[in-house]
N, CA, C and O atoms as a DFTB+ gen file, in Angstrom:
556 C
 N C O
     1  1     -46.376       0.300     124.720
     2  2     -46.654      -0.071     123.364
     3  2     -47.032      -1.541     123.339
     4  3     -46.545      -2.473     123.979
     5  1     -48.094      -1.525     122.377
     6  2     -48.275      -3.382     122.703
     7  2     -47.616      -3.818     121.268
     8  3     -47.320      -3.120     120.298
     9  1     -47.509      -5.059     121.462
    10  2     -46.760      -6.156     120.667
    11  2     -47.510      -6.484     119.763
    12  3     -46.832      -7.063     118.914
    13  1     -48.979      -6.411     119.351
    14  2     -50.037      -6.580     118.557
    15  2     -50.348      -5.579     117.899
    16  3     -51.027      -5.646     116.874
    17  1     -49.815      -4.317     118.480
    18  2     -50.122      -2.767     117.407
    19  2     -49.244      -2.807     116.221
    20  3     -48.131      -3.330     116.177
    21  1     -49.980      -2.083     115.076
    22  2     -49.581      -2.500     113.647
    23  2     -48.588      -1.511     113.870
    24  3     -48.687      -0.708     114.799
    25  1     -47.420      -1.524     112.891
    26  2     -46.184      -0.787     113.032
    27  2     -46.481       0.805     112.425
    28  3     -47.114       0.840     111.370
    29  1     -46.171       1.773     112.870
    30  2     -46.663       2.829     112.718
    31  2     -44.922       3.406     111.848
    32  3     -43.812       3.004     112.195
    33  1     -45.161       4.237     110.902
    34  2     -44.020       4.984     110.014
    35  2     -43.301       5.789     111.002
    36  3     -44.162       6.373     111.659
    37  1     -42.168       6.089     111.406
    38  2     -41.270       6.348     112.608
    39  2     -41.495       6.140     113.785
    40  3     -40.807       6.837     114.532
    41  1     -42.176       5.467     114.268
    42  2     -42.012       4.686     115.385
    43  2     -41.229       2.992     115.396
    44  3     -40.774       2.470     114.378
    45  1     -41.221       2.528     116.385
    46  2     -40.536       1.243     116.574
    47  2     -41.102      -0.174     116.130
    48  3     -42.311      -0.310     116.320
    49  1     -40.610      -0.959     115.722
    50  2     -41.204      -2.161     115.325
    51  2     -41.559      -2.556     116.529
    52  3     -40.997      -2.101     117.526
    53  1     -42.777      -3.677     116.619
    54  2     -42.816      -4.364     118.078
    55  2     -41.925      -5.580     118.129
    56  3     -41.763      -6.276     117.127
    57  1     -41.274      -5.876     119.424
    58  2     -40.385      -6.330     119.814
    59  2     -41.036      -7.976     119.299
    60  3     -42.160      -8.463     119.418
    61  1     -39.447      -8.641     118.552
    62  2     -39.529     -10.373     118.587
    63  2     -39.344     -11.304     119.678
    64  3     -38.173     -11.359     120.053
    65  1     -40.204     -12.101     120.339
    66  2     -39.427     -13.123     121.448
    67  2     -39.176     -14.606     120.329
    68  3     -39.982     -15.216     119.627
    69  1     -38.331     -14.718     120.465
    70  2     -37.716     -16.009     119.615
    71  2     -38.284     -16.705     120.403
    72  3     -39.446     -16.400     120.136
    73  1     -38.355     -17.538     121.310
    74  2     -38.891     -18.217     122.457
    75  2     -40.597     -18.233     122.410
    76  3     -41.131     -19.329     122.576
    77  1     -41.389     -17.138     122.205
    78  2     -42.298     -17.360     122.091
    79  2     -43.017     -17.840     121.044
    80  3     -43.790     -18.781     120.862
    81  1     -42.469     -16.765     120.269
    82  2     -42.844     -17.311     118.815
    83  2     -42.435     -18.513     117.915
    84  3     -42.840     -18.663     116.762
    85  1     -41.340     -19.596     118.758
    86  2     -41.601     -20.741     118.269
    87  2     -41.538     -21.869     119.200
    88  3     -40.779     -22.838     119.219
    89  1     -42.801     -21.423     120.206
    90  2     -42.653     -22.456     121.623
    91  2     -41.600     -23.062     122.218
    92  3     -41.359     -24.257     122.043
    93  1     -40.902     -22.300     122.953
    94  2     -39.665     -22.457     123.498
    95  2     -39.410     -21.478     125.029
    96  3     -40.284     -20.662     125.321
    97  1     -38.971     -21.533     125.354
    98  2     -38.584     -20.718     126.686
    99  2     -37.175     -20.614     126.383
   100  3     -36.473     -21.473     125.849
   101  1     -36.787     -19.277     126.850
   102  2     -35.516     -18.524     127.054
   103  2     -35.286     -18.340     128.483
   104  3     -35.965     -17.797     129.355
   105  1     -33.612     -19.216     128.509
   106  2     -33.415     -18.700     129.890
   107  2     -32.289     -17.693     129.510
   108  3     -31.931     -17.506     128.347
   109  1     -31.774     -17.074     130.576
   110  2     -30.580     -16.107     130.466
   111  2     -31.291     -14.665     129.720
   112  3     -32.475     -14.329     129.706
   113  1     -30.254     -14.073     129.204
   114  2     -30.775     -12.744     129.028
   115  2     -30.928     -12.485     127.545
   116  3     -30.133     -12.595     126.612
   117  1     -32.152     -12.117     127.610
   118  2     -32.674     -11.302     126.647
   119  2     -32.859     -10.116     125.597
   120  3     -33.439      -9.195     126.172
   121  1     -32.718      -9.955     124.923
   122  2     -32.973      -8.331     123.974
   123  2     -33.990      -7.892     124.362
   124  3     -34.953      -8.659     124.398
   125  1     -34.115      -6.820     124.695
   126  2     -35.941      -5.693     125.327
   127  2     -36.241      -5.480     124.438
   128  3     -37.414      -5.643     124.102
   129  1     -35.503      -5.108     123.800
   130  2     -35.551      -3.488     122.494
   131  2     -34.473      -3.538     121.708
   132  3     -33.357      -3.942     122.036
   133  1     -34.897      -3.019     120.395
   134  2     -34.488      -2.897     119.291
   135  2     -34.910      -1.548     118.525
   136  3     -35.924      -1.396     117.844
   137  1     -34.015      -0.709     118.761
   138  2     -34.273       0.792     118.121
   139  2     -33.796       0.734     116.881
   140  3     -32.583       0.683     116.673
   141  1     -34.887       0.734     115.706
   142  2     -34.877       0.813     114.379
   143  2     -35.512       2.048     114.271
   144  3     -36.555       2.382     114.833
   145  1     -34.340       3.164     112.989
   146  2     -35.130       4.216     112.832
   147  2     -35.737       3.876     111.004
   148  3     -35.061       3.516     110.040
   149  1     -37.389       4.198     111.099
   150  2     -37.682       3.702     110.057
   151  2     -38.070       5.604     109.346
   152  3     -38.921       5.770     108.472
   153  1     -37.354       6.645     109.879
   154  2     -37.913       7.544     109.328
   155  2     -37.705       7.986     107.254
   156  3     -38.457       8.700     106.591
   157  1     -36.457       7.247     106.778
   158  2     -36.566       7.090     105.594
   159  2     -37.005       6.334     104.510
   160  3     -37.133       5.273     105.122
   161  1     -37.293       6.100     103.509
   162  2     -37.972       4.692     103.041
   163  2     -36.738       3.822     102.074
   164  3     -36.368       4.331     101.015
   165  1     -36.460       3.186     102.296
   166  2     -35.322       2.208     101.757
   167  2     -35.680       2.121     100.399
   168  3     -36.764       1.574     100.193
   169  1     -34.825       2.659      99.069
   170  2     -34.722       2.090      97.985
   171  2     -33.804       1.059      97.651
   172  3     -32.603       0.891      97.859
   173  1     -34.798       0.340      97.010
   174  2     -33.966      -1.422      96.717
   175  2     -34.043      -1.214      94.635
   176  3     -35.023      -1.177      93.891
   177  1     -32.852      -1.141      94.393
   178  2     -32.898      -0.500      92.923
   179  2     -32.418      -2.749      91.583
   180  3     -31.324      -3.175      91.213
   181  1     -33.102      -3.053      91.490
   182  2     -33.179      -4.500      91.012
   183  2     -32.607      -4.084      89.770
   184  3     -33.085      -3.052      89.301
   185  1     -31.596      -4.706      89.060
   186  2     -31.158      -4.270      87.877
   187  2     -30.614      -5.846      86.813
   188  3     -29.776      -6.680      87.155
   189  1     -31.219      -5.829      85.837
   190  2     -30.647      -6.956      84.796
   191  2     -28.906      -7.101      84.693
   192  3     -28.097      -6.178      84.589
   193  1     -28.729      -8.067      84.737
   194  2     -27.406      -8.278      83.834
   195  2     -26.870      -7.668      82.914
   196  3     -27.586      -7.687      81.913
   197  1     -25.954      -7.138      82.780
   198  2     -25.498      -6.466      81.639
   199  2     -25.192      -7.398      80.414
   200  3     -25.438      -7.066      79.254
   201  1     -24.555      -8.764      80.830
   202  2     -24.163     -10.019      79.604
   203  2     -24.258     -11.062      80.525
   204  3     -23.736     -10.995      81.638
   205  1     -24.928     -12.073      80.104
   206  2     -25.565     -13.546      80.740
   207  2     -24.035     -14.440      80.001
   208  3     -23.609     -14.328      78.851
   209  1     -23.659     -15.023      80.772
   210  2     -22.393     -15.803      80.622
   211  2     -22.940     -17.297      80.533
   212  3     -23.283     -17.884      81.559
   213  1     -22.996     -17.758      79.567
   214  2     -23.658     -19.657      79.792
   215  2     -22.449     -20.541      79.561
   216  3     -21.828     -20.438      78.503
   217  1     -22.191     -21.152      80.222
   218  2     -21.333     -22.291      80.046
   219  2     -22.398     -23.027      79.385
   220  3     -23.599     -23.291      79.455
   221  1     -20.778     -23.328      78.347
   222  2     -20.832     -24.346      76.866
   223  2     -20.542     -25.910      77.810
   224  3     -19.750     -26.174      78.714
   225  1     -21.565     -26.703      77.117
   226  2     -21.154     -27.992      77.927
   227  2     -20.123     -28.506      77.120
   228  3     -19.970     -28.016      76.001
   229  1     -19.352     -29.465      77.528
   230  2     -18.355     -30.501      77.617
   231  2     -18.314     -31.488      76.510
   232  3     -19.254     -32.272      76.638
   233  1     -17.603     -31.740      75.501
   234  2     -17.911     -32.732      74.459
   235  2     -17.857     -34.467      74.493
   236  3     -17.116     -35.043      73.696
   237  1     -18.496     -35.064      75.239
   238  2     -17.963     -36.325      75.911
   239  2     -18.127     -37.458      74.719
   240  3     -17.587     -38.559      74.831
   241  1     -18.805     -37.145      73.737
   242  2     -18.784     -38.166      72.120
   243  2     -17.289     -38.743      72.047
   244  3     -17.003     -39.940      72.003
   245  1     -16.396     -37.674      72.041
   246  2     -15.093     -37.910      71.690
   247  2     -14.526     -39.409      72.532
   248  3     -14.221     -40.435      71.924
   249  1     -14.479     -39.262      73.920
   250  2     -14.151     -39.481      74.777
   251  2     -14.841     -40.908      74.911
   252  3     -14.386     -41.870      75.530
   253  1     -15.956     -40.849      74.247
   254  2     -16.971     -42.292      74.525
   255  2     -16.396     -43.310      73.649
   256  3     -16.192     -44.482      73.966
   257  1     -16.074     -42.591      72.159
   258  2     -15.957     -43.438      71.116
   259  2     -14.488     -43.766      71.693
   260  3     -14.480     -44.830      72.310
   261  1     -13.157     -43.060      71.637
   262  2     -11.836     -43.052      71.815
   263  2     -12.018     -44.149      73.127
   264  3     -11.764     -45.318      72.838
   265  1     -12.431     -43.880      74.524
   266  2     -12.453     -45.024      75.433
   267  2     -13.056     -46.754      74.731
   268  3     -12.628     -47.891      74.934
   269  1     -14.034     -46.311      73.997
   270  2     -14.336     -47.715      73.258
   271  2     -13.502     -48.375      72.394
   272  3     -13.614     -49.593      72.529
   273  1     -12.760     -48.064      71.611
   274  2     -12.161     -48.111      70.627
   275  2     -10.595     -48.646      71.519
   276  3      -9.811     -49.573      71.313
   277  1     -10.640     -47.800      72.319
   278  2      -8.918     -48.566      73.156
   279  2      -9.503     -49.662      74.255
   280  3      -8.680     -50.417      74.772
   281  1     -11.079     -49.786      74.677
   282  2     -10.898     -50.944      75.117
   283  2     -11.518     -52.220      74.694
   284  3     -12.032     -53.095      75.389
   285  1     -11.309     -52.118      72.940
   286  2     -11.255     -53.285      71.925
   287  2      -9.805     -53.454      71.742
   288  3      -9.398     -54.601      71.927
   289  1      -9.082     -52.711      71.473
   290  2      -7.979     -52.997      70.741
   291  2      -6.557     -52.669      71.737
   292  3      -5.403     -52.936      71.402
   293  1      -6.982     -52.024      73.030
   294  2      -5.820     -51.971      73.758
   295  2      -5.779     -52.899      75.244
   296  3      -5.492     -54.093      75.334
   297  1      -6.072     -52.173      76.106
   298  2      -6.531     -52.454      77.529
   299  2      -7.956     -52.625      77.885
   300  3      -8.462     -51.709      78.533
   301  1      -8.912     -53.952      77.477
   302  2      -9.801     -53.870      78.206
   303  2     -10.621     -53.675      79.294
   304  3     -11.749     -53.193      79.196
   305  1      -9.923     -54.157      80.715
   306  2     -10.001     -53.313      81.839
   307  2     -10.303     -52.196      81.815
   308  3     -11.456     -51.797      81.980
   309  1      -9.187     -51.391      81.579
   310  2      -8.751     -49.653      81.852
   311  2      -9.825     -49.051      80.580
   312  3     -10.361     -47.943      80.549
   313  1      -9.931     -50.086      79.639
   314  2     -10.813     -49.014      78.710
   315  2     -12.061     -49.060      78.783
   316  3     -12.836     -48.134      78.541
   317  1     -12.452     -50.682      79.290
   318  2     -13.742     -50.730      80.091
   319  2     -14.142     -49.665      80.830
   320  3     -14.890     -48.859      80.275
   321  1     -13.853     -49.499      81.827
   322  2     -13.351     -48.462      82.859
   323  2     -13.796     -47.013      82.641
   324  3     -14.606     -46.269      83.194
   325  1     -12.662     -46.875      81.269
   326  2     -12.936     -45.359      80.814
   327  2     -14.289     -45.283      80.263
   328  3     -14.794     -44.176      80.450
   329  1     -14.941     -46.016      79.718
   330  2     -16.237     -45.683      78.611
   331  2     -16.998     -45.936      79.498
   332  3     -17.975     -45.323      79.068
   333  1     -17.462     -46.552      80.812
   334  2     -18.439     -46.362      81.481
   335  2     -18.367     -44.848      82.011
   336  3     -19.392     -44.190      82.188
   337  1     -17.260     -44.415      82.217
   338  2     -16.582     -42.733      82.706
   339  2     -17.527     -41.666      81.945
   340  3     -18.280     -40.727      82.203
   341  1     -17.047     -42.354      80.908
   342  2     -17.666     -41.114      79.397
   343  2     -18.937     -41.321      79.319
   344  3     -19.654     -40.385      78.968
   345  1     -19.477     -42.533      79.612
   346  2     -20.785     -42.271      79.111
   347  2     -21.764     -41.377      80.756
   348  3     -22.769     -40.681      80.900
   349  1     -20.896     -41.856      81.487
   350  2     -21.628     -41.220      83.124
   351  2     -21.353     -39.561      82.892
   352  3     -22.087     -38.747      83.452
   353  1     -20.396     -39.192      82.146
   354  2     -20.224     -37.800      81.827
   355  2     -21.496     -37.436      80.803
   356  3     -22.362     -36.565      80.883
   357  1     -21.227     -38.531      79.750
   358  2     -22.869     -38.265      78.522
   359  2     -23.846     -37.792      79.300
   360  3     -24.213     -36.620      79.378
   361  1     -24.184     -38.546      79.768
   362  2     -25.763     -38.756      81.201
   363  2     -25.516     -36.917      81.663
   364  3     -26.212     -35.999      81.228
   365  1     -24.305     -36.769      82.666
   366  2     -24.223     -35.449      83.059
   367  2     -24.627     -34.206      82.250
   368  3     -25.159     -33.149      82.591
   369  1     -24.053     -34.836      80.663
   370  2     -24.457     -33.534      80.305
   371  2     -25.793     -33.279      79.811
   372  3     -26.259     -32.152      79.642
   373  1     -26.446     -34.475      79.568
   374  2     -28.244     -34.443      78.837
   375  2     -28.167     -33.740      80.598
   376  3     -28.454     -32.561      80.388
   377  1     -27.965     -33.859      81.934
   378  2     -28.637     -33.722      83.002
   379  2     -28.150     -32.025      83.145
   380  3     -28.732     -31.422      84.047
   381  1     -27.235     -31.301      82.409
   382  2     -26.820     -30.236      82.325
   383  2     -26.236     -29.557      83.429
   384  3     -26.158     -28.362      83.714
   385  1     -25.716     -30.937      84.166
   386  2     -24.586     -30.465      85.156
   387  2     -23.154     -30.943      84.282
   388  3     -22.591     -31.999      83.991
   389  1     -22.861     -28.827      83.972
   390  2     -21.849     -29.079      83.055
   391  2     -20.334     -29.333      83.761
   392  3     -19.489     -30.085      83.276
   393  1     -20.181     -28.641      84.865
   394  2     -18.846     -28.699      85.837
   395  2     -18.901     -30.804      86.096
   396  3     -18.235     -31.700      85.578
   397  1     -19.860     -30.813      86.970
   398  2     -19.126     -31.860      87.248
   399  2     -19.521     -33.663      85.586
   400  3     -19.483     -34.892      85.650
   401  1     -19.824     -32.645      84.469
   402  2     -19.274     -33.288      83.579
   403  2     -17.575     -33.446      83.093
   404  3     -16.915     -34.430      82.760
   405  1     -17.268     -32.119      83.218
   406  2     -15.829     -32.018      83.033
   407  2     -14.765     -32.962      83.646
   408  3     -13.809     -33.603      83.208
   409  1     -15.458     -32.729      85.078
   410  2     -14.568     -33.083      86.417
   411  2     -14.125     -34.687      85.637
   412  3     -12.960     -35.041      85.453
   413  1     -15.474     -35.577      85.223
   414  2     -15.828     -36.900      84.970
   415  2     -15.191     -37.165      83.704
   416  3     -14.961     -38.323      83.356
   417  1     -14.922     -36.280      83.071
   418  2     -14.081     -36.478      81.752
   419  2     -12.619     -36.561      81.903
   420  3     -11.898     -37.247      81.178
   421  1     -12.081     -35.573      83.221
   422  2     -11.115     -35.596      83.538
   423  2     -10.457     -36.992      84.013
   424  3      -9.411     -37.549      83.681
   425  1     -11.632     -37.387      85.057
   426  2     -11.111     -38.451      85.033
   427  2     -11.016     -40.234      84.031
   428  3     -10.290     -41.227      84.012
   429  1     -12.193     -39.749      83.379
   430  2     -12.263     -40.928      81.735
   431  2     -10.992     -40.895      80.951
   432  3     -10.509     -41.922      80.474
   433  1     -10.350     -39.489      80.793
   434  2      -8.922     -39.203      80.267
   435  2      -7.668     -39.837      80.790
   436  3      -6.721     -40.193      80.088
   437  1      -7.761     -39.950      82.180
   438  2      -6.629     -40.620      83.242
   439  2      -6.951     -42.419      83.003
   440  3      -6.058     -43.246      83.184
   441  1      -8.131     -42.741      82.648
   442  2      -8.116     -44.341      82.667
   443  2      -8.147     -44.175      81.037
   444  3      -7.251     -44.887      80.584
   445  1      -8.643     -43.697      80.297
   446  2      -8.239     -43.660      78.373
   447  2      -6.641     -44.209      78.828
   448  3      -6.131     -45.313      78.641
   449  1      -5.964     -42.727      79.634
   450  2      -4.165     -43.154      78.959
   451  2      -3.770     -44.253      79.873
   452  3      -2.777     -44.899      79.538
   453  1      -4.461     -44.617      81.117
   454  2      -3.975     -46.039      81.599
   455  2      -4.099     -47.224      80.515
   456  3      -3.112     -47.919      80.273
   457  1      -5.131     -47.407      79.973
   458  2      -5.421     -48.058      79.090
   459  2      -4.407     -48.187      77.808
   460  3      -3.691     -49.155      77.556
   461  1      -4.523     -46.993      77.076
   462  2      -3.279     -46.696      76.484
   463  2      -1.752     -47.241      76.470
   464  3      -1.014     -47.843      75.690
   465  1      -1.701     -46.753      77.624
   466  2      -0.131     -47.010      78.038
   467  2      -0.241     -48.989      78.008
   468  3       0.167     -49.732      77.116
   469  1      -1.094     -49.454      79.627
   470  2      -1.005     -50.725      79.224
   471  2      -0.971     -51.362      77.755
   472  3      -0.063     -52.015      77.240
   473  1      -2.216     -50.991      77.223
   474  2      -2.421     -51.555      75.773
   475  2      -1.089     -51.915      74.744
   476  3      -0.750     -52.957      74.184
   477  1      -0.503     -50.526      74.775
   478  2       1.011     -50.363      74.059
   479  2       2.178     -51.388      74.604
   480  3       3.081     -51.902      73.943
   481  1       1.917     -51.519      75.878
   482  2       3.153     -52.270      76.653
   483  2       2.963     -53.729      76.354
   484  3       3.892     -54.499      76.111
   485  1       1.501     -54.104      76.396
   486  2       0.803     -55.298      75.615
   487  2       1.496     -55.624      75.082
   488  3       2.552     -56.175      75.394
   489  1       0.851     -55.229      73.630
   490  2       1.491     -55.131      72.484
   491  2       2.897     -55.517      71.563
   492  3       3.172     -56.183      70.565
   493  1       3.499     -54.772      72.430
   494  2       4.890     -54.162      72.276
   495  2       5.534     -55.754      73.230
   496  3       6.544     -56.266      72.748
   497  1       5.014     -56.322      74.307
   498  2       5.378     -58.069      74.559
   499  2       5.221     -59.180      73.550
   500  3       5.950     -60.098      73.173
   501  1       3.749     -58.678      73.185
   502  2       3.270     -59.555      71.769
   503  2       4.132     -59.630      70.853
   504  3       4.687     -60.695      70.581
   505  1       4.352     -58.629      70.302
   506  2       5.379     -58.276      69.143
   507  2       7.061     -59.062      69.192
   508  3       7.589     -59.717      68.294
   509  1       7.563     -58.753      70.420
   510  2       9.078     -58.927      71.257
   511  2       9.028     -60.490      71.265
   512  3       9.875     -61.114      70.625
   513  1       7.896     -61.243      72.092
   514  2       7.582     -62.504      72.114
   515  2       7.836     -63.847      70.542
   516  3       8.502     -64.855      70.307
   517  1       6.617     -62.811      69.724
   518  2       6.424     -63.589      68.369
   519  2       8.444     -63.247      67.124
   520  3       8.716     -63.959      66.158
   521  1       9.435     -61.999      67.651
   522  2      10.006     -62.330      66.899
   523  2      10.918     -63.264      67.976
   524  3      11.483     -64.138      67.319
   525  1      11.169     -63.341      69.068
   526  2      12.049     -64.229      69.684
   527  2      11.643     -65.809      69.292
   528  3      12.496     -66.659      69.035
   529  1      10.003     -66.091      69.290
   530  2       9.891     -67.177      68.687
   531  2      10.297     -67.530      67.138
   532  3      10.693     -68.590      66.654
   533  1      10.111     -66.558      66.681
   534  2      10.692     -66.920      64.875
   535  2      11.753     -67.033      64.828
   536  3      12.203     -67.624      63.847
   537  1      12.783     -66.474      65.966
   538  2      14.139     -66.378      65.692
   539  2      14.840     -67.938      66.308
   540  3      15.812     -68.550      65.867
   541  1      14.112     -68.214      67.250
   542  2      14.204     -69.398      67.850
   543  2      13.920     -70.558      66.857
   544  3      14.516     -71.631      66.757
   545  1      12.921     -70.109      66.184
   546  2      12.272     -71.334      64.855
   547  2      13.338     -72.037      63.697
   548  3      13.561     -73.174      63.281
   549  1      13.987     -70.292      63.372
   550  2      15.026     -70.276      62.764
   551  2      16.382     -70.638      62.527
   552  3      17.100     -70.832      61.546
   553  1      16.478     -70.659      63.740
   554  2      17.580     -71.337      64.512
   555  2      17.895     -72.405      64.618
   556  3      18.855     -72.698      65.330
């Protein structure tokens, strides 16, 4: 059988040399043959979706304004931090990579409550500070 004869309906495909066919040499041993029986004809049956599932993207507005807003009035750092987070999540989602928007929110949420927390602890010195001084004034 030659290697150039067109494939005939139950007979054998002609044999592949990997080696030849992409300029290479094979050492060691080889496949001869390959017995494919082609006497039935393969149905391939392609079928639609029954329900198309779309992921809803991610709401990162929230997250942009709330990180801005705590890093005016709480932890600038950490809230700095967070709103560049949120807005790199914004970007993700106009780019409609919705997963790893989430992922990015997840983490804008972890520097929001760093922020948070510092901000409060701030605060809460500010506060402790200004009555020890009045009380001191008072005194």
């Amino acid at each position: 059988m030659s290697s150039n004869a067109p494939h005939q309906k139950g007979g054998t495909p002609p044999q592949y040399n990997y080696a030849y066919n992409h300029g290479g040499a094979v050492t060691g041993v080889q496949v001869s043959d390959v017995n494919v029986s082609y006497d039935q004809p393969s149905v391939v049956q392609v079928t639609q979706p029954a329900m198309v599932i779309s992921e809803a993207p991610p709401d990162p507005k929230c997250g942009l304004i709330l990180s801005a807003l705590t890093a005016f009035f709480c932890c600038g750092i950490f809230g700095g931090i967070a709103t560049l987070i949120a807005w790199k999540a914004r970007l993700q989602v106009f780019d409609r990579k919705f997963l790893h928007a989430r992922h990015t929110m997840t983490i804008m949420w972890i520097f929001f409550g760093l922020a948070l927390f510092f901000g409060v602890l701030i605060w809460a010195m500010i506060i402790i500070r200004l009555q020890l001084l009045f009380v001191s004034i008072n005194n």
